[in-house]
N, C-alpha and C positions, 0 to 999 in steps of 0.2 A: 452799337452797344452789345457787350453779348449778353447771350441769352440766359432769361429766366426760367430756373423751374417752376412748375407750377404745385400748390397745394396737393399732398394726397396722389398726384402719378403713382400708378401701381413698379413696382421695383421690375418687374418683370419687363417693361417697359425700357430699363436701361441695360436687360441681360443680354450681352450679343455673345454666339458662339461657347458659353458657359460662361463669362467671363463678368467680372463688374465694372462696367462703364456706365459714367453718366454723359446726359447731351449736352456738347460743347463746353463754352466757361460758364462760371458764376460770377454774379457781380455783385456787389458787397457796398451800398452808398454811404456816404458819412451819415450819421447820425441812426443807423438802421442796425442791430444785430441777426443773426441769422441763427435758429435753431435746430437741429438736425434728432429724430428719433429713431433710432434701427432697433428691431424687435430682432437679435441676433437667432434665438431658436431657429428661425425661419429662412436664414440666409446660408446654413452649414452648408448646402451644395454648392456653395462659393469659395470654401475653405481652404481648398488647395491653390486658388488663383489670387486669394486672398495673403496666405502665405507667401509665396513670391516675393512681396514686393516689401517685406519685412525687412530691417536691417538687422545684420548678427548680433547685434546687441539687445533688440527687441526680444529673436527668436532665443535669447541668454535668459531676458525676465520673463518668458513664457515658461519656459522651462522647470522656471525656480517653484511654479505653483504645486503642490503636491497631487490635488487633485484633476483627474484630467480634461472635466468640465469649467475648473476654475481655468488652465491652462490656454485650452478652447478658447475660452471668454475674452480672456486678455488680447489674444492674437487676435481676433476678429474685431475687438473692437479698436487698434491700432492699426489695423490693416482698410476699415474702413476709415480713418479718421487721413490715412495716406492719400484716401480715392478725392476724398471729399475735398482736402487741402490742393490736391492738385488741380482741380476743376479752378478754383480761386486764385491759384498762383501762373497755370500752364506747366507746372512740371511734371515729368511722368512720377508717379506716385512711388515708384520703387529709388527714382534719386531725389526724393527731399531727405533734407537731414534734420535733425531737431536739435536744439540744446538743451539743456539743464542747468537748473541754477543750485546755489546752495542747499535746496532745501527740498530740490528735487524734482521742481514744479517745470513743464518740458515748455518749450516754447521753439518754433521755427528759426531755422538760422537765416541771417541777415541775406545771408545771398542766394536765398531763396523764397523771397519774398516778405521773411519775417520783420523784417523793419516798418512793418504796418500792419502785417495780419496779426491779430490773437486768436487766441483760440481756448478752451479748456473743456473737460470730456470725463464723464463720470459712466460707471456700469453699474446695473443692480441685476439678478436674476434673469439673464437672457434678455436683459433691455441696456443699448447704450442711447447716453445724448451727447451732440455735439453744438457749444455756443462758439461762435465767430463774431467779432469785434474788428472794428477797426482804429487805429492809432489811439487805444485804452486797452487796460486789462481787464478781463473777465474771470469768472469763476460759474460753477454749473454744478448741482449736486443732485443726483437720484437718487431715490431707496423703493423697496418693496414694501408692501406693508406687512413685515415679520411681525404675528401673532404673538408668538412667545417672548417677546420683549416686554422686560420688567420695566413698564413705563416710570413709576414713581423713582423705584432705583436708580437706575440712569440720568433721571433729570437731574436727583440730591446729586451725584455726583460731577456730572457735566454742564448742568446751566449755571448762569449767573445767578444771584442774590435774586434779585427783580423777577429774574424768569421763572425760578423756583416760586414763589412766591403767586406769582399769575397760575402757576400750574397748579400748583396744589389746592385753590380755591374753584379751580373746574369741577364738573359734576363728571363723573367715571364715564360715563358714555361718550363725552368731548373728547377723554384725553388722549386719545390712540393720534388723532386727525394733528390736535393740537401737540403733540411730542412730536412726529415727523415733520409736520409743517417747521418749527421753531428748527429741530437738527438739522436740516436741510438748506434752513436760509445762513445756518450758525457756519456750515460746509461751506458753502458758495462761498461766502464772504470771508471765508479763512483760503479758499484758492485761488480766491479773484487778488487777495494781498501777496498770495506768493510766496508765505512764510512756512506753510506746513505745520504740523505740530508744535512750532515752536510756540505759536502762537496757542496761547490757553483757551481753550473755551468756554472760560468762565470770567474774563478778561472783559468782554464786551456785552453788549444786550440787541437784541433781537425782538420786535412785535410780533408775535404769534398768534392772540388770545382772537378767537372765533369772528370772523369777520373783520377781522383787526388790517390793514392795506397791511406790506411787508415791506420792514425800514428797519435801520441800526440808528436803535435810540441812544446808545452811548457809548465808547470806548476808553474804556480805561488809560490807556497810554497814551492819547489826544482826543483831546474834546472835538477839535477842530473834523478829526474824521468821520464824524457822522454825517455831516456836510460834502465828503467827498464821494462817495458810494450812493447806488441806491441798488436796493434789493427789488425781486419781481419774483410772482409763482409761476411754473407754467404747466401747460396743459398735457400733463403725461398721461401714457397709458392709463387703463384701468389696473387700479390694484395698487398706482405707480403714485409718489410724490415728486416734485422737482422742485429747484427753486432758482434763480439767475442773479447776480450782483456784479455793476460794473462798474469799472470808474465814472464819474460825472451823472447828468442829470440822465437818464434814464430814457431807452434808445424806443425806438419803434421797433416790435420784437415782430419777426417773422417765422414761422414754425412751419416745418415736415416732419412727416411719420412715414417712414416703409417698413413692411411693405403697406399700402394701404387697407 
């Protein structure tokens, strides 16, 4: 069987000769998802080995970033999502190829293992996650906890009936936890579908409210989809929200963070 990593190995641990490798394969069981945490701030002296193994179309949408920290961010966190995929598949991380679907949503090409791996990968502020699935689709959303956001605002405009509704009867001190908590699962479960913005977010409903487990109470355009999905928080950095939604009942979630 190969081998597993273990919780918390320090990164430093997989750095040979400048480089980012990890030890041996990953192995990925049915019924099991796999979470992956990289604090990117802290990995920059890998940036150039990281780069590498970019394809000219990746290093095209780094490009388009204006800024050159946003730039950074992007590349780094597609450059580890290559290390990590190939640990899972055996292929060297500079020849995997990805696809895209209509709506923009990437996924591994078949003949490189993607006819059973998923995968999906969110960045916030110097933090990416990466969730792996097998033979279902997933979705993963991070955020920071941005101060300056007009909680009330944003919700009138982007939640559901229902969600507005649970939010606005919070006490002010709830609502910051309760706004990201809800936008995050409302994320996941709009990438875990695959559809992108097509899909409205005001469309479906979301459990949020303080203690509340995290589930999709109802969907507009099929009843029946509530039943298909289920949602999950996870255990992000400090400062950090996350939140996971996958197809069918709801895996054994397995989590890393580097560096530790």
């Amino acid at each position: 069987m190969p081998n597993r990593i273990q919780a918390n190995v320090p990164f430093e641990e997989f750095a040979m000769d400048g480089r980012f490798n990890l030890p041996g394969e990953l192995f990925l069981p049915e019924g099991e998802a796999h979470v992956w945490f990289v604090r990117l701030q802290e990995m920059r002296r890998h940036f150039e080995s990281v780069l590498e193994t970019l394809s000219p179309d990746e290093v095209a949408r780094a490009a388009r970033f204006s800024f050159e920290e946003h730039r950074n961010e992007y590349a780094l966190t597609r450059g580890f999502l290559r290390h990590i995929v190939g640990c899972y598949t055996a292929f060297a991380p500079r020849l995997l190829q990805f696809r895209y679907n209509s709506y923009g949503k990437p996924r591994l090409a078949a003949e490189c293992g993607g006819d059973r791996l998923s995968f999906s990968l969110s960045h916030s502020r110097g933090v990416a996650v990466y969730a792996f699935t097998r033979d279902r689709q997933v979705g993963v959303d991070l955020e920071y906890f941005h101060h300056d956001v007009e909680f009330d605002e944003v919700a009138e405009l982007y939640f559901s009936q229902r969600e507005i509704s649970v939010f606005r009867q919070l006490p002010s001190d709830r609502k910051r936890d309760a706004f990201f908590s809800c936008w995050t699962r409302k994320e996941a479960y709009i990438k875990a579908r695959g559809e992108g913005l097509s899909l409205d977010l005001r469309s479906f409903d979301v459990a949020f409210a303080p203690a509340q487990p995290a589930s999709v109470f109802s969907v507009g355009d099929d009843p029946n989809k509530t039943q298909r999905w289920s949602l999950a928080d996870l255990s992000a950095p400090v400062g950090y929200t996350a939140a996971f939604a996958v197809e069918g009942v709801a895996p054994r979630i397995e989590q890393w963070q580097w560096p530790a």
